[in-house]
Each structure stands twice: as C-alpha cells, then as structure tokens.
C-alpha positions in Angstrom: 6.9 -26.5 109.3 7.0 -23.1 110.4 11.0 -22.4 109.8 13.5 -25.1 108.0 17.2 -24.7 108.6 19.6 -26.6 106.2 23.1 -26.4 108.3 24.7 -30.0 107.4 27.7 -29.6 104.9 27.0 -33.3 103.4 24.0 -31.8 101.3 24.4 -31.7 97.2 20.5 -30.5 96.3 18.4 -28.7 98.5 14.2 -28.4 98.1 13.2 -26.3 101.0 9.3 -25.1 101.8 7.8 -23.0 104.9 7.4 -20.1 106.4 11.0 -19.4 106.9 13.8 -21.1 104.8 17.2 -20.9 105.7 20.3 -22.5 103.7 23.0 -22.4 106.6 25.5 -25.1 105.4 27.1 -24.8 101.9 25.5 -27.3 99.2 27.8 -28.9 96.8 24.6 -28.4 94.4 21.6 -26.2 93.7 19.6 -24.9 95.8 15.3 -25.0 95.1 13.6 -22.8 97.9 10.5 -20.9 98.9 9.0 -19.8 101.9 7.7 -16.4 103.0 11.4 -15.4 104.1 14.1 -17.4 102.3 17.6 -16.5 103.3 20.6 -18.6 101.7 23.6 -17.7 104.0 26.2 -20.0 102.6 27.8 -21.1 99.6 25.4 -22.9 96.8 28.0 -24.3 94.2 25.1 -24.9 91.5 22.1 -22.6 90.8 19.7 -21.3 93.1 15.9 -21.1 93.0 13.9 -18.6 95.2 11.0 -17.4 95.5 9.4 -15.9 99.0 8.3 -12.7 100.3 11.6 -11.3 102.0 14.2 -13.1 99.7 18.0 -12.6 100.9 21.2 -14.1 99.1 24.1 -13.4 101.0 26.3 -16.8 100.5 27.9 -16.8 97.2 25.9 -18.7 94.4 28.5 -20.0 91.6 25.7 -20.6 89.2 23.0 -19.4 87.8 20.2 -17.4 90.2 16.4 -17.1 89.3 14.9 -15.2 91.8 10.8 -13.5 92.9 10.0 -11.9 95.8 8.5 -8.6 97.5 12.0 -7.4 98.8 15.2 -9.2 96.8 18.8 -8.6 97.8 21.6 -10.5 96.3 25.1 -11.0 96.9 27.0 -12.1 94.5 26.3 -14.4 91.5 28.9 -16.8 89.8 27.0 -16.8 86.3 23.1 -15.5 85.1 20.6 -13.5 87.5 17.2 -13.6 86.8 15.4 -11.6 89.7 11.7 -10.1 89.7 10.3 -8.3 92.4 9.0 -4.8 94.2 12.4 -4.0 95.9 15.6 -5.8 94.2 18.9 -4.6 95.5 22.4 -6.5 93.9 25.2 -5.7 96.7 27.5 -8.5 94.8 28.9 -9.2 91.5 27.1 -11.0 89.2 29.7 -13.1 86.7 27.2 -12.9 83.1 24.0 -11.6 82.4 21.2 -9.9 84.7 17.3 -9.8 84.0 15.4 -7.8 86.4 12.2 -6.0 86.7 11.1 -4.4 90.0 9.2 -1.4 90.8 12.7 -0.3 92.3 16.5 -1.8 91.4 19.5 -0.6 92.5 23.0 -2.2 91.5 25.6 -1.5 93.8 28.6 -3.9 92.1 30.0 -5.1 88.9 27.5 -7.1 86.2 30.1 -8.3 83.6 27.3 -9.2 80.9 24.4 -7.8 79.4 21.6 -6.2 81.4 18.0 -5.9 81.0 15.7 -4.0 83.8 12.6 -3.2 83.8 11.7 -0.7 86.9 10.2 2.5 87.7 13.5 3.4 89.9 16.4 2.9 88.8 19.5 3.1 91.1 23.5 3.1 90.4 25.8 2.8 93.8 29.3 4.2 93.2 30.9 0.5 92.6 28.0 0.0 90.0 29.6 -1.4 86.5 28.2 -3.1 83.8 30.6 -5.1 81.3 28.2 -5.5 78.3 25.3 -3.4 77.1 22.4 -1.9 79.4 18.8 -2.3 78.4 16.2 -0.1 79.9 12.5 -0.2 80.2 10.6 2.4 81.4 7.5 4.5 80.4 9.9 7.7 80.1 13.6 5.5 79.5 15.5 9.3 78.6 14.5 9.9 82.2 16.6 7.5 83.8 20.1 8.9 84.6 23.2 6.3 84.2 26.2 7.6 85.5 29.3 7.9 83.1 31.3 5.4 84.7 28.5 2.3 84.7 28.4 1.9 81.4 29.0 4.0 78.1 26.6 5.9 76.8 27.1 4.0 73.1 25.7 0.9 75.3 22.9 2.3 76.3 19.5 1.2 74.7 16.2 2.6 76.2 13.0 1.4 75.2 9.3 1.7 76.9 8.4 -0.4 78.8 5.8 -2.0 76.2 8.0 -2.7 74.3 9.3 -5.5 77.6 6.2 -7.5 76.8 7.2 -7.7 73.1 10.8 -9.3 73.7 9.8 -11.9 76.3 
C-alpha cells in the first residue's frame, strides 16, 4: 500500500514496507521498516531498522538504531546508532556508540560512547557532548572546528576521509 500505520500497542516486531510507514503505537520489540517516508513516533523497546527517503525517529528507541536515508533525524537512542545519509540531524541522546557518515551531520545532544563521522559538514548544537573519543573523516579533518565543551581536544582523532574506507 500507499501509507501503513502501526497504532495497536499489542505489537512485539514490526516489518513495515510502502510509501509512507508510520510506527504510531509503541512495540514491545524491534522495529524493521522502509518506505519513502518512515516516521517511528512511539516507543520501540528493541532495535530499529530504517531505511527511506525522509527517515524521522522521534519515539524513543531503547536499543540499538541502524539507520539510511536522504534526510535522517533522530531522537534519542537507548544503545548504538548507526545512521548514513545526505542530511543526518541527532536532536536526542544516544546511550553508546554513534557511526555516521552524511554529506552534513549535526549533533545537538549527549553521545555517551565513541563517535565516528564521516561528513563534509560538520555541526555541534550547544547541548552537543560526546562521552568517549571523536573520530573524524574529512578530506581537510584540521578544518573541522569542535567546540571545547563537546569533547576534549586529547580525544580528538582526525583522519581523511580515505583512510574511512580502510577501517570498514
């Protein structure tokens, strides 16, 4: 179909597919969708899978969340984000790690692991933090400004970004 809405509270595993894809209803499991615009508005107590054009996370995942998508913006994230994409925006905290590559990223919250990105842009809002060390790719990583107070400059690595297709 054109548009799926998932709204009943009873579901443990969702596996969505169409244009529009809409979690509505917390799941007491994880959540596996894709669609053009995937939205996941309630609470997904496992992981969550998305991948879709317009990609919004605004319900609380307490897992894990692998993410791809032209525009990505996620709230916030119990455990690991993985999140790939043109536009990638993280408005909530994510509980461990975050991968991310996007042509632009901006963290607005608290990451309490590591962090890897790989972007061209790279934004920090003013409630940006990050608890382990920072990783950057970029083809000129010295010019990418990280403000004191995201993460200290000790925990700063910055690498080109040719050297991203060597780790993976």
């Amino acid at each position: 179909g054109s548009a799926v809405i998932v709204s009943d509270a009873a579901v443990h595993d969702v596996f969505l597919g169409a244009q529009d894809t809409t979690l509505a209803g917390p799941i007491t499991g994880s959540a596996h969708m894709v669609g053009q615009n995937v939205t996941l508005a309630q609470m997904v107590a496992g992981n969550a899978y998305a991948a879709g054009q317009t990609i919004v996370v605004s319900g609380d995942v307490t897992g894990s969340a692998t993410l791809a998508g032209q525009t990505i913006t996620v709230g916030t994230i119990g455990r690991n984000l993985r999140a790939f994409g043109q536009a990638l925006t993280v408005n909530g905290t994510v509980g461990g790690a975050a991968l991310m590559a996007a042509q632009s990223v901006t963290i607005n919250s608290a990451i309490s692991g590591d962090v890897a990105v790989n972007a061209d842009k790279i934004n920090f809002g003013s409630a940006a933090k990050i608890g382990g060390p920072l990783t950057i790719y970029h083809y000129d990583p010295a010019s990418i400004d990280v403000p004191n107070g995201v993460v200290p400059a000790a925990r700063i690595t910055r690498k080109t970004v040719e050297a991203w297709s060597k780790a993976a």
